[in-house]
C-alpha positions in Angstrom: 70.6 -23.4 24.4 70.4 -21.9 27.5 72.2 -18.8 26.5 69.7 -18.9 23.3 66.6 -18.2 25.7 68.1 -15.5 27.9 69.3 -13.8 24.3 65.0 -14.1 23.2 64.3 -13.2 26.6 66.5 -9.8 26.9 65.9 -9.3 22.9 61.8 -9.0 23.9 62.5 -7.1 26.5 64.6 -3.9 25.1 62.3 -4.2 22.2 59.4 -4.1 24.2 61.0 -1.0 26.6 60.4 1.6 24.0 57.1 0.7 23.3 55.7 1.1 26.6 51.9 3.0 26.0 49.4 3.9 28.9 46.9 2.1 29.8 44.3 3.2 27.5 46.3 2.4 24.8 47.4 -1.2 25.8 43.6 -1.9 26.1 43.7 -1.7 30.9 44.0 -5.6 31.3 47.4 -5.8 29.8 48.8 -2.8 32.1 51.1 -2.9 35.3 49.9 -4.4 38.4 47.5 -6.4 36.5 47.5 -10.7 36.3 45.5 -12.6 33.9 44.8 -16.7 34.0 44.5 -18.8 31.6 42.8 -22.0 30.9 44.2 -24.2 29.1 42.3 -27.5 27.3 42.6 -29.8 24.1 44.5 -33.0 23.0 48.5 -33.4 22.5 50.5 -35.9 20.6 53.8 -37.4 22.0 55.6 -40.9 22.0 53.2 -42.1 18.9 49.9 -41.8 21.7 47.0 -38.9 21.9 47.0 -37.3 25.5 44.1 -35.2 27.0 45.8 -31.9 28.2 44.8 -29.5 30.4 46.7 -26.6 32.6 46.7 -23.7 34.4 48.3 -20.2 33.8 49.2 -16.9 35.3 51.2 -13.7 33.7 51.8 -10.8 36.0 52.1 -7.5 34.2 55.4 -5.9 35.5 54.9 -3.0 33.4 52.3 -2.2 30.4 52.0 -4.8 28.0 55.1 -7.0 29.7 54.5 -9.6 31.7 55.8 -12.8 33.5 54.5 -15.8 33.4 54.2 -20.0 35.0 51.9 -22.2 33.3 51.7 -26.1 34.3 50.3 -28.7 31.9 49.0 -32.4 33.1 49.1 -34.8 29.8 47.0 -37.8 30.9 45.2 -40.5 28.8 48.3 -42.5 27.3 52.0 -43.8 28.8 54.2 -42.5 29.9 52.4 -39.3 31.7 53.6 -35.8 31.2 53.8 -32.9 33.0 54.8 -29.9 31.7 56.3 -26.7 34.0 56.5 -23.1 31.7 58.1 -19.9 32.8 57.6 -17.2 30.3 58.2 -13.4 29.4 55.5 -11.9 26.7 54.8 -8.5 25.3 52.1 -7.3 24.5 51.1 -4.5 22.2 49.0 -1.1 21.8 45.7 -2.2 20.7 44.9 -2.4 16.7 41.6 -2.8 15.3 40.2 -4.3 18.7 43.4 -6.7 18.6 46.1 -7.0 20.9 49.1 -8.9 19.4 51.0 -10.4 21.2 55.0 -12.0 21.3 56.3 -14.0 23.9 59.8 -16.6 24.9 59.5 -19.2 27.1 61.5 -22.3 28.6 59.8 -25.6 29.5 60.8 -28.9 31.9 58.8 -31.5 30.9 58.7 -34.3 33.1 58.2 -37.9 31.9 56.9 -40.9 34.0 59.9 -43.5 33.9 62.3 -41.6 31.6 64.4 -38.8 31.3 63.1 -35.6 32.1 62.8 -32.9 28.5 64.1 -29.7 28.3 62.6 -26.9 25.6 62.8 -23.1 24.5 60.7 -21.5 22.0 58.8 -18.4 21.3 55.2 -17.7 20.4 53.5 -14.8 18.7 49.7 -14.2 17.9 46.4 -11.8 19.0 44.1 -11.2 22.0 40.3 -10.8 20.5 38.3 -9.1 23.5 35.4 -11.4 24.4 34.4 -9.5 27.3 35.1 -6.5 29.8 38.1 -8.9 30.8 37.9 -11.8 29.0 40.3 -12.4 25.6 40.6 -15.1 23.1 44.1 -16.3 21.9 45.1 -17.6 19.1 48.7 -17.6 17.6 52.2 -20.4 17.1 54.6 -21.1 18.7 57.9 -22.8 18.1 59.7 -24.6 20.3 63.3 -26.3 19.9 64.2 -29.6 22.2 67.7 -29.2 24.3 70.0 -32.1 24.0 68.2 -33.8 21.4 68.4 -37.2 20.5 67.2 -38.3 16.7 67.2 -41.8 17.6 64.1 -40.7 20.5 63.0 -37.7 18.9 61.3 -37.2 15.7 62.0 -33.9 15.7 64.4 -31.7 17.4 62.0 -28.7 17.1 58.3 -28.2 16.2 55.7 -25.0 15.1 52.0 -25.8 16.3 49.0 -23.6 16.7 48.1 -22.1 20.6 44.3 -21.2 21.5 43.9 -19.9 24.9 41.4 -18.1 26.9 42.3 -15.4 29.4 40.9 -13.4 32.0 42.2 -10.2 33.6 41.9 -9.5 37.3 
């Protein structure tokens, strides 16, 4: 699964290459040099009980519209506890129709009070709606596939859900 990730990862990224725009055209807060956070807030499902999540995130723009990224989650509320540790790559594009859409691959570690720690991959895709100056609305899915899976303690060995996110741009 591994190899699966870094096969996304490197697919995004010579698809992404060529489609390199300036500034202008990626919308400025999506360009090189440039970091936005996110915030991240809601409720989760996992081992049959309803957590409240919430987690932090940062992408670094290593050249227009590509970025890097580490995002941590905290699932509190229910047993066992869960946090969540995500690097990421994303790309996104030239602006259309005051939209910026977006694709991304990421791997997760998700660490579990008392049992075995839960390894994922999985990609997302979706749109940035400007808000503000700097500020974006997300919304998009993403899928994400469990390593190692177990059907006996999984009820799934992959799952698509819906992502909202709020970003700013520094």
């Amino acid at each position: 699964m591994k190899k699966n990730l870094a096969a996304v990862a490197a697919a995004i990224a010579t698809f992404a290459l060529p489609l390199q725009a300036s500034a202008d055209e990626i919308g400025g807060n999506f360009s090189k040099g440039r970091a936005n956070f996110a915030i991240t807030g809601g409720t989760g499902y996992a081992f049959g009980e309803s957590y409240l999540v919430l987690g932090l995130g940062v992408n670094y723009y290593l050249f227009d519209g590509f970025a890097v990224g580490l995002s941590v989650e905290s699932w509190s509320g229910s047993n066992p506890g869960l946090q969540k540790v995500t690097p990421s790559v994303q790309y996104v594009f030239p602006q259309i129709a005051r939209m910026n859409p977006y694709v991304g691959a990421f791997y997760r570690r998700t660490y579990v009070d008392g049992l075995p720690d839960i390894d994922s991959v999985g990609g997302r895709a979706g749109v940035y709606l400007p808000v503000g100056r700097t500020a974006y609305f997300g919304i998009g899915a993403v899928y994400e596939s469990y390593t190692d899976c177990n059907k006996a303690f999984y009820h799934s060995c992959s799952e698509t859900y819906p992502e909202v996110s709020f970003t700013v741009s520094f």
